[in-house]
C-alpha positions in Angstrom: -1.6 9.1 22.8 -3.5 7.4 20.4 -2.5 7.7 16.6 -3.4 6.2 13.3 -0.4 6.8 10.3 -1.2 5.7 7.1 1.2 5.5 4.6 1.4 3.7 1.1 -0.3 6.3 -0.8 1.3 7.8 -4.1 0.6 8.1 -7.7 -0.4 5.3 -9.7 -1.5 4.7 -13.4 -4.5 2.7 -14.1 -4.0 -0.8 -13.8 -1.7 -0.6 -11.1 -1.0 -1.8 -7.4 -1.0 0.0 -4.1 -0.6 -1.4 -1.1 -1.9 1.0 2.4 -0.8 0.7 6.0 -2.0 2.1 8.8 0.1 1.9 11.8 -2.0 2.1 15.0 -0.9 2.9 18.5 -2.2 4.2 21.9 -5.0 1.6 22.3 -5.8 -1.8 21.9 -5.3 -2.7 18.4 -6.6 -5.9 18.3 -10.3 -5.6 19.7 -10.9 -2.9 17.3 -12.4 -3.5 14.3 -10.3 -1.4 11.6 -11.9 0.1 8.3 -10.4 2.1 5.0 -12.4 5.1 4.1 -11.5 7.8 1.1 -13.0 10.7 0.2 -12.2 12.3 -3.4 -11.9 15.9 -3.8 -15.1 17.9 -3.7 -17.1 14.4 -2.9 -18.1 12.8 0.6 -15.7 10.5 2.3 -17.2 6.9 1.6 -16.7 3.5 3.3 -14.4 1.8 1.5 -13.9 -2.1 3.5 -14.0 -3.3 7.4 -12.3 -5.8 9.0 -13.4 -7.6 12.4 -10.9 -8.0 15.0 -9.9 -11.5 14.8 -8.8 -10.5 10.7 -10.9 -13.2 8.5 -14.2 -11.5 8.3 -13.8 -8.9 6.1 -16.6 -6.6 4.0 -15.8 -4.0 1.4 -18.0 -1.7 -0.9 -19.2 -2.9 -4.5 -17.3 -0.7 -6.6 -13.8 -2.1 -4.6 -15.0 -6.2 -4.5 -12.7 -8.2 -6.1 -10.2 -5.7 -6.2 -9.1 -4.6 -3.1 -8.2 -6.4 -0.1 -8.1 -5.7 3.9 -6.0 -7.5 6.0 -4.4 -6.8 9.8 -1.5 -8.1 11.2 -2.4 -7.1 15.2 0.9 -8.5 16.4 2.6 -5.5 14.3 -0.4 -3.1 15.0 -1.3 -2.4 11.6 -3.6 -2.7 9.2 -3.6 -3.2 5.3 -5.7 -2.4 2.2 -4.2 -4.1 -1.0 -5.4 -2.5 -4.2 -5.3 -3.8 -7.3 -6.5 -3.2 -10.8 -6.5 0.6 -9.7 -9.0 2.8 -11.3 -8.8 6.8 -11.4 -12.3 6.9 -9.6 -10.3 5.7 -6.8 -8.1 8.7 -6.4 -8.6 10.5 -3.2 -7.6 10.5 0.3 -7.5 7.2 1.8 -8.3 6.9 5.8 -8.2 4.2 8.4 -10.6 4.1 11.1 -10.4 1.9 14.6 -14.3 1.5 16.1 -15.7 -0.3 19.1 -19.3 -0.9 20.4 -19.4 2.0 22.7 -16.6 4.5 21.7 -15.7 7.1 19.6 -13.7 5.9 16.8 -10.3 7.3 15.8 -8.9 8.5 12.3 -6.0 8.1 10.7 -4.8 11.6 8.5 -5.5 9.8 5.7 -2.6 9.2 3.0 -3.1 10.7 -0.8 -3.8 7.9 -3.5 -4.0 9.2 -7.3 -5.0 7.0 -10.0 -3.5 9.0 -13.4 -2.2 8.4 -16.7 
C-alpha cells in the first residue's frame, strides 16, 4: 500500500519556523523525485519546491526562495520542507507529491500550516 503522511504542520506567527515531513512508503522512495505543494483556502493548490532523487538538485517557487528549504533523507524514506521567515500568505494545506517519468504520482493528505498573529 503506498502512502504519503505528512506531518509538521501547526500554527505559527509570522516570523516563525516550520519544519514538514513526509513519510513515504509502499514504493521506491528513492527514484522518485518528491515535491511540496499547498493550496490555501478558496485558491488553487500551487507548486511550492521539487527535489530530484539523488537530494542536491533542488527548485522552489519565487515567492518561497530563500526561505524555504527541501531536503530528503531516502535511507529514512522521507522528505523535508524547512520554512523559515513564515509569512501568513503561506497558510494553507501543505502536500507532498512522489512523480516518475511514466507514472501517476501519489499525494500525501496534506498537513494544515497557518501563519497568524
Amino acid at each position: 500500500q503506498v502512502q504519503l503522511v505528512e506531518s509538521g504542520g501547526g500554527l505559527v506567527q509570522p516570523g516563525g519556523s516550520r519544519r514538514l515531513s513526509c513519510a513515504a512508503s509502499g514504493f521506491m522512495f528513492s527514484t522518485y523525485v518528491m515535491s511540496w505543494y499547498r493550496q490555501a483556502p478558496g485558491k488553487e493548490r500551487e507548486w511550492v519546491a521539487w527535489i530530484r532523487p539523488v537530494g542536491t538538485p533542488t527548485n522552489y517557487t519565487d515567492s518561497v526562495k530563500g526561505r524555504f528549504t527541501i531536503s530528503r533523507d531516502n535511507a529514512k524514506n522521507t522528505v523535508y520542507l524547512q520554512m523559515n521567515s513564515l509569512k501568513p500568505e503561506d497558510t494553507g494545506v501543505y502536500f507532498c507529491k512522489a512523480v516518475v517519468d511514466g507514472r501517476d504520482p501519489y499525494w500525501g493528505q496534506g498537513t494544515q500550516v497557518t501563519v497568524s498573529s
